[in-house]
C-alpha positions as CSV (number, residue, x, y, z in Angstrom):
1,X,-1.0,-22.7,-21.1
2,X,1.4,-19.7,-21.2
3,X,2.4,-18.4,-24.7
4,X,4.9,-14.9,-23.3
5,X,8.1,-15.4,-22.1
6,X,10.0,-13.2,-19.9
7,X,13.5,-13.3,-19.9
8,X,15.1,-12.1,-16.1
9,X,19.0,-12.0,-15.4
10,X,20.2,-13.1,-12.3
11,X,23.6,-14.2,-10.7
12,X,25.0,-18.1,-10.6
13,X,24.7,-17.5,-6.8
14,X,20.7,-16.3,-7.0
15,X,20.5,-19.3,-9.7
16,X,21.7,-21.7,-7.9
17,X,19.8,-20.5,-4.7
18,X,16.8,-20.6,-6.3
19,X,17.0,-23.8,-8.2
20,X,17.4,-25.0,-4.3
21,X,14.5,-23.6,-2.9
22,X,11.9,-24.5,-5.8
23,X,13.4,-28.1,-5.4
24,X,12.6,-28.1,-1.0
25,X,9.2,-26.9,-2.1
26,X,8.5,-28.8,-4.8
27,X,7.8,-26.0,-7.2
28,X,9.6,-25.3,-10.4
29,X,11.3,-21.5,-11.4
30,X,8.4,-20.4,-13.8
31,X,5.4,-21.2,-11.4
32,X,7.7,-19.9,-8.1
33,X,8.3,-16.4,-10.0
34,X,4.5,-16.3,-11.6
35,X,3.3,-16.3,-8.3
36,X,5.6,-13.9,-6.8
37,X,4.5,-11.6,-9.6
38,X,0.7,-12.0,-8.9
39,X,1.3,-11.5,-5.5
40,X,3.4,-8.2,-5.8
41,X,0.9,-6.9,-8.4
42,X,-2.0,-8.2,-6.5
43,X,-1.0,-6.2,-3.5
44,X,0.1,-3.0,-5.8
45,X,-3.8,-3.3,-6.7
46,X,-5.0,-3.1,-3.3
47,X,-2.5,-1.0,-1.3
48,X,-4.5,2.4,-2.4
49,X,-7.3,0.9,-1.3
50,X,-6.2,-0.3,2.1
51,X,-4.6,3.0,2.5
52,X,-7.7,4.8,2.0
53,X,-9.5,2.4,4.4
54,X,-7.1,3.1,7.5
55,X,-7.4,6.7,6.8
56,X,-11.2,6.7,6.8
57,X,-11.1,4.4,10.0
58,X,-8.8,6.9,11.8
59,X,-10.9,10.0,10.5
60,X,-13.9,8.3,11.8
61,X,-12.4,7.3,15.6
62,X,-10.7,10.3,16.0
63,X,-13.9,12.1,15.2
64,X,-15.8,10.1,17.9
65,X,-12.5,11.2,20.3
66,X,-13.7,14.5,19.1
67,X,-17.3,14.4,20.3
68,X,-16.1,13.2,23.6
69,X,-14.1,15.8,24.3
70,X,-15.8,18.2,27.3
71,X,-14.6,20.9,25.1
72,X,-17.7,20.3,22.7
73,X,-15.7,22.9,20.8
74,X,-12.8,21.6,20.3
75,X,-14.1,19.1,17.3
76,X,-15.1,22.5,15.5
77,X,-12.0,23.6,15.6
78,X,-10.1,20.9,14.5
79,X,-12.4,20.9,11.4
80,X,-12.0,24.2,10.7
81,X,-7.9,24.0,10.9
82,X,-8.2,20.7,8.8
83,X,-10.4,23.2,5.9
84,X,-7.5,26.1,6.1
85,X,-4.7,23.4,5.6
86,X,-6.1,21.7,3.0
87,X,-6.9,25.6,0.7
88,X,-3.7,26.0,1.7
89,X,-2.2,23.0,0.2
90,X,-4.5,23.8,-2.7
91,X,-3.1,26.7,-3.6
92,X,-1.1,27.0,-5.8
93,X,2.9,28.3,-5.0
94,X,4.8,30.5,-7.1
95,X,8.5,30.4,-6.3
C-alpha cells in the first residue's frame, strides 16, 4: 500500500501519450512511473560502482600489457608518471 503522493506536471500531449502506452501494456500511470523511478535510482546506486569496476579492469589489463612489453622498463615508468600526475593533481593551485 502507498501512503505519499507525488504530484508531476506534464503536457496534454505527454498525458495523452502516456495514458496510451500504459493502456498497450497493460500497466496503469502510478505503477509505469514507480518503476521508472526505481530503475533510474537503482542505476544512480550502482553507476559508481560499475565505474569503479571498468577502471580497476582496465588498470589491471593494461598492467599485464605492461609486463609484456620487451621493454621490462617501460611498466616502471608508466607507474612513476602515473605517481607525479596524481601529486600533481593533489596539489593544491593558487590562482
Amino acid at each position: 500500500m502507498y501512503f505519499e503522493y507525488l504530484t508531476i506536471r506534464i503536457s496534454p500531449n505527454m498525458r495523452a501519450e502516456l495514458l496510451a502506452y500504459v493502456a498497450r501494456i497493460d500497466s496503469d500511470p502510478s505503477k509505469f512511473v514507480r518503476e521508472l523511478i526505481a530503475r533510474a535510482l537503482s542505476t544512480a546506486r550502482d553507476a559508481e560502482g560499475e565505474m569503479q569496476r571498468h577502471v580497476l579492469f582496465c588498470a589491471v589489463a593494461l598492467d599485464y600489457l605492461l609486463e609484456a612489453q620487451a621493454d621490462t622498463s617501460l611498466r616502471q615508468q608508466a607507474i612513476d608518471d602515473w605517481k607525479k600526475m596524481i601529486a600533481e593533481w593533489e596539489r593544491p593551485h593558487v590562482d
